[in-house]
PDB file of N, CA, C and O in Angstrom:
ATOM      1  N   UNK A   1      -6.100 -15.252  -5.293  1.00  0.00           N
ATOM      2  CA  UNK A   1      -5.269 -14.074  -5.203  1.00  0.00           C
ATOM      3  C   UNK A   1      -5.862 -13.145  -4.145  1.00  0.00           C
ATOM      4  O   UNK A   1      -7.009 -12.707  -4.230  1.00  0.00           O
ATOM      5  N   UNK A   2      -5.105 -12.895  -3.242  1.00  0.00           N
ATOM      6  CA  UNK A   2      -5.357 -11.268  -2.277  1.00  0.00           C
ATOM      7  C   UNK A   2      -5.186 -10.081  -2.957  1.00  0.00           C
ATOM      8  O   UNK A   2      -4.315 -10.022  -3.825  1.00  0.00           O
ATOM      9  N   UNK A   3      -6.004  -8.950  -2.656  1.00  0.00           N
ATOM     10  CA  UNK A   3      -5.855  -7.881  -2.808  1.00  0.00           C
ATOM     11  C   UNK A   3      -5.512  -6.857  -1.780  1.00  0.00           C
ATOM     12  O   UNK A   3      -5.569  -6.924  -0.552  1.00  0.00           O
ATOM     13  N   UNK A   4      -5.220  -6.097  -2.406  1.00  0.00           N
ATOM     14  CA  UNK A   4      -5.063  -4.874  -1.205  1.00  0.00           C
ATOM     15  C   UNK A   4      -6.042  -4.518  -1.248  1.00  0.00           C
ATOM     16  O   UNK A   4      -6.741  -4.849  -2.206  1.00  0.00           O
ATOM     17  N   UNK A   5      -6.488  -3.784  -0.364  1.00  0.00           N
ATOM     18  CA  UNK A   5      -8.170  -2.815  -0.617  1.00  0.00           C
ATOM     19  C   UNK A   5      -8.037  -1.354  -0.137  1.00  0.00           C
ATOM     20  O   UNK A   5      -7.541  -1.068   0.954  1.00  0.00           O
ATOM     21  N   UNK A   6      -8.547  -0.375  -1.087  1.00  0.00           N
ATOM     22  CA  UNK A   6      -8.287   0.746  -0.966  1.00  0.00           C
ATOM     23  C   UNK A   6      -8.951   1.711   0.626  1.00  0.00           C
ATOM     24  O   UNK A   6     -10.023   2.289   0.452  1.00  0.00           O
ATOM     25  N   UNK A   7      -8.526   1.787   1.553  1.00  0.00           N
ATOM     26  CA  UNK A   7      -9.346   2.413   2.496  1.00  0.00           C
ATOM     27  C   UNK A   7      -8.946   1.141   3.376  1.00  0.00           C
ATOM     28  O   UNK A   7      -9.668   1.100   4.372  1.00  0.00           O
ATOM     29  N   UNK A   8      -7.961   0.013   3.327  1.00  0.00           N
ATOM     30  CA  UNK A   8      -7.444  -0.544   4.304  1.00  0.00           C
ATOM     31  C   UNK A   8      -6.209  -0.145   5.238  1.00  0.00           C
ATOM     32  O   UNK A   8      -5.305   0.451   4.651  1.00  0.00           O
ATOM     33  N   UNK A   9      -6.034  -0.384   6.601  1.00  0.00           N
ATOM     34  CA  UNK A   9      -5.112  -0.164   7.323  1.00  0.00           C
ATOM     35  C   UNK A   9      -4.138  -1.769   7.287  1.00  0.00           C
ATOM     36  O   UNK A   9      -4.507  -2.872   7.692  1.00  0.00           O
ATOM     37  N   UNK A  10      -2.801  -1.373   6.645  1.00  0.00           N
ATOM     38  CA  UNK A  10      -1.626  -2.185   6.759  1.00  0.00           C
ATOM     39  C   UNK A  10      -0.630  -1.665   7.214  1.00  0.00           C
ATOM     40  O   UNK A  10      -0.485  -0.448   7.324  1.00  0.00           O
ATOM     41  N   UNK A  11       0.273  -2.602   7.573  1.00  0.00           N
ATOM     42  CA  UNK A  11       1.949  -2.262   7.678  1.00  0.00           C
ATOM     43  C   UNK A  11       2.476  -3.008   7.198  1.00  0.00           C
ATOM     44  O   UNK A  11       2.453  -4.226   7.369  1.00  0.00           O
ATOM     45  N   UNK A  12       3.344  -2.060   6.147  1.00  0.00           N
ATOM     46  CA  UNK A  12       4.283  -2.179   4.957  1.00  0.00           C
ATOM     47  C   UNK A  12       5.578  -1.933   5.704  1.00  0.00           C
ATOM     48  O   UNK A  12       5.787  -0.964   6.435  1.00  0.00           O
ATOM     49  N   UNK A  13       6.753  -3.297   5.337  1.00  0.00           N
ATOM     50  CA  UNK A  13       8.141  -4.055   5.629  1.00  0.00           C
ATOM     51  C   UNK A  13       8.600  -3.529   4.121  1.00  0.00           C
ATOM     52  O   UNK A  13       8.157  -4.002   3.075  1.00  0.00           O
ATOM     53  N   UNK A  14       9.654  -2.372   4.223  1.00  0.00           N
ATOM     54  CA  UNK A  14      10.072  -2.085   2.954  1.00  0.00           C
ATOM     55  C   UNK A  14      11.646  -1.720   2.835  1.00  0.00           C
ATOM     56  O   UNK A  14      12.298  -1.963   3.850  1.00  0.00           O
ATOM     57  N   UNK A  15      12.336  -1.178   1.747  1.00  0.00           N
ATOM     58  CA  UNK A  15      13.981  -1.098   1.772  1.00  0.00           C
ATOM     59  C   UNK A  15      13.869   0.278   2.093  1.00  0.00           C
ATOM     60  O   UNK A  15      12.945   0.966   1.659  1.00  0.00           O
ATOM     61  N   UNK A  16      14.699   0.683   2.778  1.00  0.00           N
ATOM     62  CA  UNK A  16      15.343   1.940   2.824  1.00  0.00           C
ATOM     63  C   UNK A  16      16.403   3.135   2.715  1.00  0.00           C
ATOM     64  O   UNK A  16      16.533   4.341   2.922  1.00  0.00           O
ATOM     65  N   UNK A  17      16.964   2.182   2.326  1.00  0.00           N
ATOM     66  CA  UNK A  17      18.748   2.314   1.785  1.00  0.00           C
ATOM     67  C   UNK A  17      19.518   2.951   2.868  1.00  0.00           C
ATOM     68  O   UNK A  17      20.316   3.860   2.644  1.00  0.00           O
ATOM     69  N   UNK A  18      19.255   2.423   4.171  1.00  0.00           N
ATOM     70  CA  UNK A  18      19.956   2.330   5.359  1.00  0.00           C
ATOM     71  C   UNK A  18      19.992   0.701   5.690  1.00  0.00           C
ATOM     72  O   UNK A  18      19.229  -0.119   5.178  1.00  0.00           O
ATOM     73  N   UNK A  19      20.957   0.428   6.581  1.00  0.00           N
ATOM     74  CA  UNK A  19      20.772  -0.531   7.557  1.00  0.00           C
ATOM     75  C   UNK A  19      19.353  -1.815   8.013  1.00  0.00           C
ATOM     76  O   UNK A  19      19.360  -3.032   8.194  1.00  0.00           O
ATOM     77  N   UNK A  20      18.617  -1.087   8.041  1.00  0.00           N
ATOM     78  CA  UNK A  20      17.488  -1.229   8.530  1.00  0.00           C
ATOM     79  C   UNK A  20      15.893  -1.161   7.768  1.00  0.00           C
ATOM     80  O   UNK A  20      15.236  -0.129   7.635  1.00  0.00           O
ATOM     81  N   UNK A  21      15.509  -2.448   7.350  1.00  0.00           N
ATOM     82  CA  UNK A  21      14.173  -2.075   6.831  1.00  0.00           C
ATOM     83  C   UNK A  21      13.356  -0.701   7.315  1.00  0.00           C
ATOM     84  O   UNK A  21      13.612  -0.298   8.450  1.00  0.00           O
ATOM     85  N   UNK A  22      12.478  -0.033   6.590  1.00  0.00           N
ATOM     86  CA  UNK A  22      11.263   0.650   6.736  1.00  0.00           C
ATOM     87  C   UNK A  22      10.361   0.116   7.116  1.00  0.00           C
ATOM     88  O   UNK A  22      10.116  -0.981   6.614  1.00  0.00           O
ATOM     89  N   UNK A  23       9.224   0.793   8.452  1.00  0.00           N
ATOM     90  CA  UNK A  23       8.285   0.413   8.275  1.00  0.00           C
ATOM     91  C   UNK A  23       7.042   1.002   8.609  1.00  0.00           C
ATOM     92  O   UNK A  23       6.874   1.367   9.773  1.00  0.00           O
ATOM     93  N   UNK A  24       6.026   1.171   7.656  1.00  0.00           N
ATOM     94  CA  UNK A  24       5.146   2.011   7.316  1.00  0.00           C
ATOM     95  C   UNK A  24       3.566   1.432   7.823  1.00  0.00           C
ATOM     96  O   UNK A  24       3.162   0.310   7.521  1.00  0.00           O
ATOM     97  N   UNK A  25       2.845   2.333   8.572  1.00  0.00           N
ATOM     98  CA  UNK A  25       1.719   2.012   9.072  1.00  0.00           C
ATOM     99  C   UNK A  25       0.753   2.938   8.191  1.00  0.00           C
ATOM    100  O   UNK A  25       1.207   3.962   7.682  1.00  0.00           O
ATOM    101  N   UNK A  26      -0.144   2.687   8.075  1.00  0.00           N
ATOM    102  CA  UNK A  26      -1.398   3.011   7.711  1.00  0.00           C
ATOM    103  C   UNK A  26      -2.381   3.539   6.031  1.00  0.00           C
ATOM    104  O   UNK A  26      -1.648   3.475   5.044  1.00  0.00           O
ATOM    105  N   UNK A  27      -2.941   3.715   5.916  1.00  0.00           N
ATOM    106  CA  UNK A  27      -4.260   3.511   4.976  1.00  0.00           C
ATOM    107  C   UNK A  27      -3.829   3.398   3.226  1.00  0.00           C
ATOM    108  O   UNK A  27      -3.361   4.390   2.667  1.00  0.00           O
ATOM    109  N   UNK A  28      -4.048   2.076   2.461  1.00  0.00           N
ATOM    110  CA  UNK A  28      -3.739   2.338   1.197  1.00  0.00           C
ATOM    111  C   UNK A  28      -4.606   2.953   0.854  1.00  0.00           C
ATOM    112  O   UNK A  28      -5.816   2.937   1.078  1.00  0.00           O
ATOM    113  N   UNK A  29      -3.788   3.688   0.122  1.00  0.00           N
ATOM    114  CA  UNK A  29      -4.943   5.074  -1.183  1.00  0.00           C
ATOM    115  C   UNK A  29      -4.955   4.633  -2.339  1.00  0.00           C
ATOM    116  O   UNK A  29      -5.893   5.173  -2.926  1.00  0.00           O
ATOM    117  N   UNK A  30      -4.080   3.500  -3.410  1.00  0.00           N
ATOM    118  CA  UNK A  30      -3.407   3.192  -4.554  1.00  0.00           C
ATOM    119  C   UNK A  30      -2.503   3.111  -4.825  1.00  0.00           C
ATOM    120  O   UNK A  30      -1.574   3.311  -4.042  1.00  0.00           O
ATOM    121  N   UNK A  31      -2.303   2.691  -6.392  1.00  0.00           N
ATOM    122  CA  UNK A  31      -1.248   2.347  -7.034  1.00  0.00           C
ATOM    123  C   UNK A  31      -1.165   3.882  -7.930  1.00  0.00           C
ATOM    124  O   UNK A  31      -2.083   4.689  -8.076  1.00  0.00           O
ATOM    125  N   UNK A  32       0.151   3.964  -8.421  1.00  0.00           N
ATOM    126  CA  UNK A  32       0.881   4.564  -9.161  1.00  0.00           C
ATOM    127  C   UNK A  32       1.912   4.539  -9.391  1.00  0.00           C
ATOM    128  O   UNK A  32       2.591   3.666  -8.849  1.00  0.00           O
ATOM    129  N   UNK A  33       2.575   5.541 -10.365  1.00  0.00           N
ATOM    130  CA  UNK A  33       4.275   5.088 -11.175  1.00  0.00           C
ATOM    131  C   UNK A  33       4.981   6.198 -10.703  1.00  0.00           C
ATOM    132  O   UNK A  33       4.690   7.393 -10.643  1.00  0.00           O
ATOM    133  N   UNK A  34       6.263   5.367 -10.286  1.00  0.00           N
ATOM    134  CA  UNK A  34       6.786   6.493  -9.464  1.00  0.00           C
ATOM    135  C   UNK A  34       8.326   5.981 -10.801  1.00  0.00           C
ATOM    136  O   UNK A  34       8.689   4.872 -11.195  1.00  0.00           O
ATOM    137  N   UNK A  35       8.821   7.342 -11.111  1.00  0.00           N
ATOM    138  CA  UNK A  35       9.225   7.344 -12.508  1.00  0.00           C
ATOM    139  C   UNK A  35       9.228   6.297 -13.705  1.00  0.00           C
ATOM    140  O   UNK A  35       8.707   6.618 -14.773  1.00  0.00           O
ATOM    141  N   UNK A  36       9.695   5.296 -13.570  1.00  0.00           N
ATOM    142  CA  UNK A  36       9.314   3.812 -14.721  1.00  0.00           C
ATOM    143  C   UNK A  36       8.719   2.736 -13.773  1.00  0.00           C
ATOM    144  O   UNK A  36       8.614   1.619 -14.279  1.00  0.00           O
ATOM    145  N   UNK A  37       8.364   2.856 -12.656  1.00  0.00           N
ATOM    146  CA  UNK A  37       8.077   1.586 -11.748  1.00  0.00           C
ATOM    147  C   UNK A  37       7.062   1.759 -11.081  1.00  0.00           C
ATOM    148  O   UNK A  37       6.714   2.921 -10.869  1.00  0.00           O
ATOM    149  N   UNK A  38       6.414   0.844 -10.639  1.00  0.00           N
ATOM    150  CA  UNK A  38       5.254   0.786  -9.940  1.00  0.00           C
ATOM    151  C   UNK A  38       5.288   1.133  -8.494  1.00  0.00           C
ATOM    152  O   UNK A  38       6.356   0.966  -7.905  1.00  0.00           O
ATOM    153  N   UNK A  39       4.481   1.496  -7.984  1.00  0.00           N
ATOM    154  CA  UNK A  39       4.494   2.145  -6.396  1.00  0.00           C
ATOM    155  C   UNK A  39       3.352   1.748  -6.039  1.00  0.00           C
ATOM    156  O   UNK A  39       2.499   1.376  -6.846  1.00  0.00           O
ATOM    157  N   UNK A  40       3.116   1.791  -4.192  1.00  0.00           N
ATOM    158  CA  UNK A  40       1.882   1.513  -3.707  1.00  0.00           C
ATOM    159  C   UNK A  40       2.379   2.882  -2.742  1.00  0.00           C
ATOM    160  O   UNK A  40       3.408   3.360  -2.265  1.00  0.00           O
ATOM    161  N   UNK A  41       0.484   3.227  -2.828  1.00  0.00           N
ATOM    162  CA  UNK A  41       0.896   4.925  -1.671  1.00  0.00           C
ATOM    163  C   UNK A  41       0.067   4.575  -0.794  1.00  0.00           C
ATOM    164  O   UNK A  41      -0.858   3.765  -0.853  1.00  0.00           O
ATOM    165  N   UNK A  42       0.574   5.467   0.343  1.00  0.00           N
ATOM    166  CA  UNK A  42      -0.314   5.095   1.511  1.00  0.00           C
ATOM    167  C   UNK A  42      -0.015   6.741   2.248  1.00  0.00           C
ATOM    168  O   UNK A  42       0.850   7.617   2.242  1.00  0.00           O
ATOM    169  N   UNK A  43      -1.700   6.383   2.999  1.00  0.00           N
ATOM    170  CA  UNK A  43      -1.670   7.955   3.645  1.00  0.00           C
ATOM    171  C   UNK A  43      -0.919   7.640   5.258  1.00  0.00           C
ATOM    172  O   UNK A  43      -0.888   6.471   5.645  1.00  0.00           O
ATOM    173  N   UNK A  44      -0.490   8.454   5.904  1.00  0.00           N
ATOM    174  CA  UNK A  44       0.159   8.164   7.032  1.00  0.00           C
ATOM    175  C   UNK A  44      -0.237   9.400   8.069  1.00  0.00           C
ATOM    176  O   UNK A  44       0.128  10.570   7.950  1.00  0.00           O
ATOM    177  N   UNK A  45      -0.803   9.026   8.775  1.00  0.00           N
ATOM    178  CA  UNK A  45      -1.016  10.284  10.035  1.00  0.00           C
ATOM    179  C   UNK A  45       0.188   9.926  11.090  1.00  0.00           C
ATOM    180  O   UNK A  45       0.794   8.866  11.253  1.00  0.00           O
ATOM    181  N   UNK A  46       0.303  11.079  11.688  1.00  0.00           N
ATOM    182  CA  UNK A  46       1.299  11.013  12.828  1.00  0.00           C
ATOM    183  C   UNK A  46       0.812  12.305  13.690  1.00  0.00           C
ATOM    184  O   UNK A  46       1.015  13.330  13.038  1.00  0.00           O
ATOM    185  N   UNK A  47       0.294  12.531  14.823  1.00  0.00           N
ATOM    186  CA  UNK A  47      -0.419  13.239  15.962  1.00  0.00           C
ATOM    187  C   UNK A  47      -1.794  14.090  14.917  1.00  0.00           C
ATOM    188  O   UNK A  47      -2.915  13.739  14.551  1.00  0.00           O
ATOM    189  N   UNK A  48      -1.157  15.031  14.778  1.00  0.00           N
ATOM    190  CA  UNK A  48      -2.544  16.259  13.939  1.00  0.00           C
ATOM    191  C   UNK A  48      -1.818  16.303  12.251  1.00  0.00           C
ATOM    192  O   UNK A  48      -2.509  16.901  11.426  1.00  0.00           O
ATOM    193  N   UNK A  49      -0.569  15.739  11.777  1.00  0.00           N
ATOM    194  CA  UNK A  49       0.222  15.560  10.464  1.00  0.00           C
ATOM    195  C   UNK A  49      -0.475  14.558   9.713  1.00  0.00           C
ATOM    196  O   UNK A  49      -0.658  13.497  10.310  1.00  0.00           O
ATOM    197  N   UNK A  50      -0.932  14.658   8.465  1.00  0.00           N
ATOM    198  CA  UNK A  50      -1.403  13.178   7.515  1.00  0.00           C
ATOM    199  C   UNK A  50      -0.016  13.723   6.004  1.00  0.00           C
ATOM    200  O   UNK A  50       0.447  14.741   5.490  1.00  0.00           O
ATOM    201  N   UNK A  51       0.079  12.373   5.915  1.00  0.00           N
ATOM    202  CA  UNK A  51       0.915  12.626   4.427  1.00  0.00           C
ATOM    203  C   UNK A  51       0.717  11.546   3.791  1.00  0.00           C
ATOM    204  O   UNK A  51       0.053  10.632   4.280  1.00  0.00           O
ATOM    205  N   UNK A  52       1.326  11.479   2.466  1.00  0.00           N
ATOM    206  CA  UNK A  52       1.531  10.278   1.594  1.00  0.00           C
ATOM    207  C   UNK A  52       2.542   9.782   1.903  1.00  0.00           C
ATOM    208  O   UNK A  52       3.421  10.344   2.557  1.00  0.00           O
ATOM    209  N   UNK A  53       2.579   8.574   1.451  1.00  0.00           N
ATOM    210  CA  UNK A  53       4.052   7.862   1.140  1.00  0.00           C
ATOM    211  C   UNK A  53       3.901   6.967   0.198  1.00  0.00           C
ATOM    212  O   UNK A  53       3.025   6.105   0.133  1.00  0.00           O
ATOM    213  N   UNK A  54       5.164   7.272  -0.878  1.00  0.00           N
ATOM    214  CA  UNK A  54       4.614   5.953  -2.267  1.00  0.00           C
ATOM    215  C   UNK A  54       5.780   5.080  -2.054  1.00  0.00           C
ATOM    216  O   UNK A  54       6.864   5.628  -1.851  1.00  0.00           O
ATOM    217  N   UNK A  55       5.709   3.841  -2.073  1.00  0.00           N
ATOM    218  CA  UNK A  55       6.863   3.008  -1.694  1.00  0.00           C
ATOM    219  C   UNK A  55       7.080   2.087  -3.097  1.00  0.00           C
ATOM    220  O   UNK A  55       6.255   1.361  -3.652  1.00  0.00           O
ATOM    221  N   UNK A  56       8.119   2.298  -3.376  1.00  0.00           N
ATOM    222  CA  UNK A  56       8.311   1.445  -4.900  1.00  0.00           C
ATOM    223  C   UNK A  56       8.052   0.218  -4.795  1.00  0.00           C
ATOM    224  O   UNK A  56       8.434  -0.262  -3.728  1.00  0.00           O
ATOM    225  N   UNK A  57       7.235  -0.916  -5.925  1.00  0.00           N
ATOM    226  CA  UNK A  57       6.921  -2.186  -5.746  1.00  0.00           C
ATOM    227  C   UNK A  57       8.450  -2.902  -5.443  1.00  0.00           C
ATOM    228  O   UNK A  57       8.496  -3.774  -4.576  1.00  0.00           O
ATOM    229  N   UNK A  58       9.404  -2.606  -6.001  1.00  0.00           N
ATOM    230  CA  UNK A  58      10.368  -3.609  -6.166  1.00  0.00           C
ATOM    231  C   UNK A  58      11.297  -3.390  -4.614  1.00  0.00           C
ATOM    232  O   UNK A  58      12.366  -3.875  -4.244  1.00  0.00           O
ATOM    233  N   UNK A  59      10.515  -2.618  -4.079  1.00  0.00           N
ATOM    234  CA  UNK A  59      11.590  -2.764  -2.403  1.00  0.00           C
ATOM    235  C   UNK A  59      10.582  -2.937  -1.395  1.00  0.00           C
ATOM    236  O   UNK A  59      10.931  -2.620  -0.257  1.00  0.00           O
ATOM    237  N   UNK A  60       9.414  -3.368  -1.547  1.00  0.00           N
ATOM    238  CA  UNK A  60       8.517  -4.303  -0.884  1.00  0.00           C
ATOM    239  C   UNK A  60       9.661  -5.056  -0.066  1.00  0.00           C
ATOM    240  O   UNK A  60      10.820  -5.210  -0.449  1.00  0.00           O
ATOM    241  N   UNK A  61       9.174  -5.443   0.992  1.00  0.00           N
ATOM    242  CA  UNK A  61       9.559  -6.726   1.651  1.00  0.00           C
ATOM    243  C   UNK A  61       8.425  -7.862   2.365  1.00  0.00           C
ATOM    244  O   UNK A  61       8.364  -9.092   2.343  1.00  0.00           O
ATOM    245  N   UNK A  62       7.636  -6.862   2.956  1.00  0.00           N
ATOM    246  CA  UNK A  62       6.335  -7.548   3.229  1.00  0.00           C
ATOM    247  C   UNK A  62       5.020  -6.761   3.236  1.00  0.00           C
ATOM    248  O   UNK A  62       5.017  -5.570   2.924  1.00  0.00           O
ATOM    249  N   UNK A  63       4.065  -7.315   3.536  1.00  0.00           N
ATOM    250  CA  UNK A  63       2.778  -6.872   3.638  1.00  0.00           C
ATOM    251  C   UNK A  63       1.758  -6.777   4.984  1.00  0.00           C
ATOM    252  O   UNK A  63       0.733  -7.410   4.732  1.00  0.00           O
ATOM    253  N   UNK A  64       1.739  -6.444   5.737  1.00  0.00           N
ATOM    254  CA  UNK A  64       1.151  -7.461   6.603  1.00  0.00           C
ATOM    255  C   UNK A  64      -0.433  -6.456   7.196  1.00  0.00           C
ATOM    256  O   UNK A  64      -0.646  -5.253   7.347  1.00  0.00           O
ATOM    257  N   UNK A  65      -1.235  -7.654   7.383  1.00  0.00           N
ATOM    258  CA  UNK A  65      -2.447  -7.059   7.807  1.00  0.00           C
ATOM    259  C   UNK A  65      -3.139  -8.228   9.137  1.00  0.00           C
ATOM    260  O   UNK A  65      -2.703  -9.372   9.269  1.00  0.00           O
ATOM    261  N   UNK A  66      -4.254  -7.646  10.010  1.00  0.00           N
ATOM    262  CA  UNK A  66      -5.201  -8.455  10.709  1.00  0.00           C
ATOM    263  C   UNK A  66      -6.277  -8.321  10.490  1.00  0.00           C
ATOM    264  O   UNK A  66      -6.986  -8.962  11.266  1.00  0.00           O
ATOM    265  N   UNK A  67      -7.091  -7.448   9.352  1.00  0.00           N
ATOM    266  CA  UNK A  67      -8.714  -7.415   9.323  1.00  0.00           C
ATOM    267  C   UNK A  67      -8.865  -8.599   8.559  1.00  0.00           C
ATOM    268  O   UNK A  67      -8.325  -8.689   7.456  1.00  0.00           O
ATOM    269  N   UNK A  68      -9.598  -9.583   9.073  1.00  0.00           N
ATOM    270  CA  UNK A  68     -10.121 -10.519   8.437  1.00  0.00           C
ATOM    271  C   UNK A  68     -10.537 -10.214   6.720  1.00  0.00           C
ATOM    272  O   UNK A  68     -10.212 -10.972   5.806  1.00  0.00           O
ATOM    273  N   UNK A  69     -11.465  -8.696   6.519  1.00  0.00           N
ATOM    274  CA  UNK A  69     -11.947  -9.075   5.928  1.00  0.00           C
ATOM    275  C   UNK A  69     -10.947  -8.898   4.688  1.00  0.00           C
ATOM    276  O   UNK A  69     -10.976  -9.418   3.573  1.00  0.00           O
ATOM    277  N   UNK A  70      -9.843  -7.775   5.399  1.00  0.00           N
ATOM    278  CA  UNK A  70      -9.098  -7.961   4.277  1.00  0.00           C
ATOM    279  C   UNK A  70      -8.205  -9.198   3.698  1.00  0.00           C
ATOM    280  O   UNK A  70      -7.093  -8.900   3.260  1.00  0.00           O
ATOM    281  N   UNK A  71      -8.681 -10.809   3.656  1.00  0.00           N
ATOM    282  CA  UNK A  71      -7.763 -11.583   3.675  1.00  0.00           C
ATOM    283  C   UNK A  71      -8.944 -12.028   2.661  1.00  0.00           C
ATOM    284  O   UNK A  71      -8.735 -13.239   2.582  1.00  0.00           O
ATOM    285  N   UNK A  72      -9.882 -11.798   1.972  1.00  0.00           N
ATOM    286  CA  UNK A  72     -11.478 -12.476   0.706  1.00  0.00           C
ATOM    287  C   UNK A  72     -10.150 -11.944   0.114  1.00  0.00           C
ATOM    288  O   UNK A  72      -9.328 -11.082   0.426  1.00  0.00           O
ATOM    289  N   UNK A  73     -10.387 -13.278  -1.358  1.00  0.00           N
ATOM    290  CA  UNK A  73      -9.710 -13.401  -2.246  1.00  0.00           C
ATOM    291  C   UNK A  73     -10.668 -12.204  -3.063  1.00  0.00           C
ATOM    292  O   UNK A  73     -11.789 -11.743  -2.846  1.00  0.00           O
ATOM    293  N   UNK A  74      -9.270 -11.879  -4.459  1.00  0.00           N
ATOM    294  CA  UNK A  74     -10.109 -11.272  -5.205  1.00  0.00           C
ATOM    295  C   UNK A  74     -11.113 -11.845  -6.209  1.00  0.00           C
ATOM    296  O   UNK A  74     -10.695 -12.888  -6.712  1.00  0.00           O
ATOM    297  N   UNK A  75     -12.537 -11.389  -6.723  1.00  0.00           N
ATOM    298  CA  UNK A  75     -12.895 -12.429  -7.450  1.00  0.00           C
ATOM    299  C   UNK A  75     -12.960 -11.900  -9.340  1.00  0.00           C
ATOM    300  O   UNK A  75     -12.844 -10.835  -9.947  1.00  0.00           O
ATOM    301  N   UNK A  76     -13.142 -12.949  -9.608  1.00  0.00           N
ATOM    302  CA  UNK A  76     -12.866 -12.890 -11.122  1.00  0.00           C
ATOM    303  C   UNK A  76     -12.853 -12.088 -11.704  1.00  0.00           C
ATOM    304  O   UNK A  76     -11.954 -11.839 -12.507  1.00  0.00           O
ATOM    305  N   UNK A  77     -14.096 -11.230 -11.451  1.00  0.00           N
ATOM    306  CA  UNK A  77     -14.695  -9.913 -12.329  1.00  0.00           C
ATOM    307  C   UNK A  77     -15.042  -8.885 -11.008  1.00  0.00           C
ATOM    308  O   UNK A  77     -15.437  -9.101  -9.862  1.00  0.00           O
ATOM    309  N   UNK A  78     -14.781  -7.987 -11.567  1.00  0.00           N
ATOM    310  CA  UNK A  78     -14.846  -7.016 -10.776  1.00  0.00           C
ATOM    311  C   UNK A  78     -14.435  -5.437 -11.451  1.00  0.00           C
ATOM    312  O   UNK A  78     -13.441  -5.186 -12.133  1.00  0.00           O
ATOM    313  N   UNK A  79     -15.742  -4.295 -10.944  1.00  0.00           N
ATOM    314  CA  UNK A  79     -15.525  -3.003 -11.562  1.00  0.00           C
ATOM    315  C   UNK A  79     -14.272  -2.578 -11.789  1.00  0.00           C
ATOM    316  O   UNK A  79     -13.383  -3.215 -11.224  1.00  0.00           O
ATOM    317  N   UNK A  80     -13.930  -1.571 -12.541  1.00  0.00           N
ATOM    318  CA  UNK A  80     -12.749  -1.165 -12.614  1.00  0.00           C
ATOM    319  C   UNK A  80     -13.139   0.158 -12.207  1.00  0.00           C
ATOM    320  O   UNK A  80     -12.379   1.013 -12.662  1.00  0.00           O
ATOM    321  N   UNK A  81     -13.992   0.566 -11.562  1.00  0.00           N
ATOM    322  CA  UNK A  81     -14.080   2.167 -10.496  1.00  0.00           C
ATOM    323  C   UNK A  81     -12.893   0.947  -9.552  1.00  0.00           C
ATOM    324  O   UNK A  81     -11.689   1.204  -9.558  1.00  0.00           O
ATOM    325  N   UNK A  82     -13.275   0.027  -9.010  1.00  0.00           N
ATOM    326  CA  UNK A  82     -11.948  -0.173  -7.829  1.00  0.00           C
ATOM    327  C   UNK A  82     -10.564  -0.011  -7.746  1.00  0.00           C
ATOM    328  O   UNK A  82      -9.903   0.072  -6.711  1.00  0.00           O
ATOM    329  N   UNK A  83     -10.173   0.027  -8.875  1.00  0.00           N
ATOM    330  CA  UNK A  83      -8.905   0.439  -8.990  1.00  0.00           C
ATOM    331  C   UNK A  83      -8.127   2.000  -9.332  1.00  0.00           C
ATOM    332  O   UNK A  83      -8.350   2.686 -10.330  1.00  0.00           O
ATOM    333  N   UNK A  84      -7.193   2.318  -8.238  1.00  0.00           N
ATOM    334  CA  UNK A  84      -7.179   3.737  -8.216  1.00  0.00           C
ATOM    335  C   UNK A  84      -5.604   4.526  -9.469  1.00  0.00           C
ATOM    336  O   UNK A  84      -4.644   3.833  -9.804  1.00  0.00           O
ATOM    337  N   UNK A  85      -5.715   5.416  -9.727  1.00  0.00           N
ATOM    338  CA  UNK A  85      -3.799   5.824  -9.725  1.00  0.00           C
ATOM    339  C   UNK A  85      -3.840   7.060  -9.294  1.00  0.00           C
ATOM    340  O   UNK A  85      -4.798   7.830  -9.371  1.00  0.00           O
ATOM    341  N   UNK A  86      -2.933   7.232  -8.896  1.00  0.00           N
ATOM    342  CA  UNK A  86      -2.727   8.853  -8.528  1.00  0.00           C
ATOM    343  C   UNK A  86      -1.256   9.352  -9.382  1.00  0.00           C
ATOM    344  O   UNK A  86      -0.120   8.898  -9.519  1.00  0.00           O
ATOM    345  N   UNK A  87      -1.979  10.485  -9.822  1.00  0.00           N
ATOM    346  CA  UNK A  87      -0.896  11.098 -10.633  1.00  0.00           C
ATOM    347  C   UNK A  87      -0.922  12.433 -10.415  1.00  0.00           C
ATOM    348  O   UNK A  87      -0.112  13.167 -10.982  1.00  0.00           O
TER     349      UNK A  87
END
């Protein structure tokens, strides 16, 4: 299994309820529930602007990354400080 890793840079392929997929560059911060459903947030800079963005799990479309290292499977056991929510 892959993980996401918190403090990684991806771009997220998501729905937008236009025409046209979304698509979102930069740093996961975590998971959280965005009213009954699961979300992944990510911080987003744009010139001197940083914001969030929580994108609901179920309008995912893709994932995509190039840091190698983010491609280590997850392993069996592992702290649970690694896992974040924001509420």
């Amino acid at each position: 299994m892959i993980e996401i890793r918190k403090g990684g840079k991806y771009v997220v392929i998501s729905n937008s309820g236009r025409d046209e997929p979304m698509k979102t560059e930069g740093e996961f911060v975590g998971y959280t529930i965005l009213g009954e459903e699961g979300a992944i947030c990510f911080r987003i800079t744009e010139g001197e602007k940083s914001f969030l963005r929580l994108i609901p799990v179920s309008g995912l479309i893709a994932i995509e990354f190039s840091d190698e290292d983010l491609l280590k499977p997850k392993q069996a056991k592992e702290d649970g400080d690694r896992t974040n929510y924001i509420s």
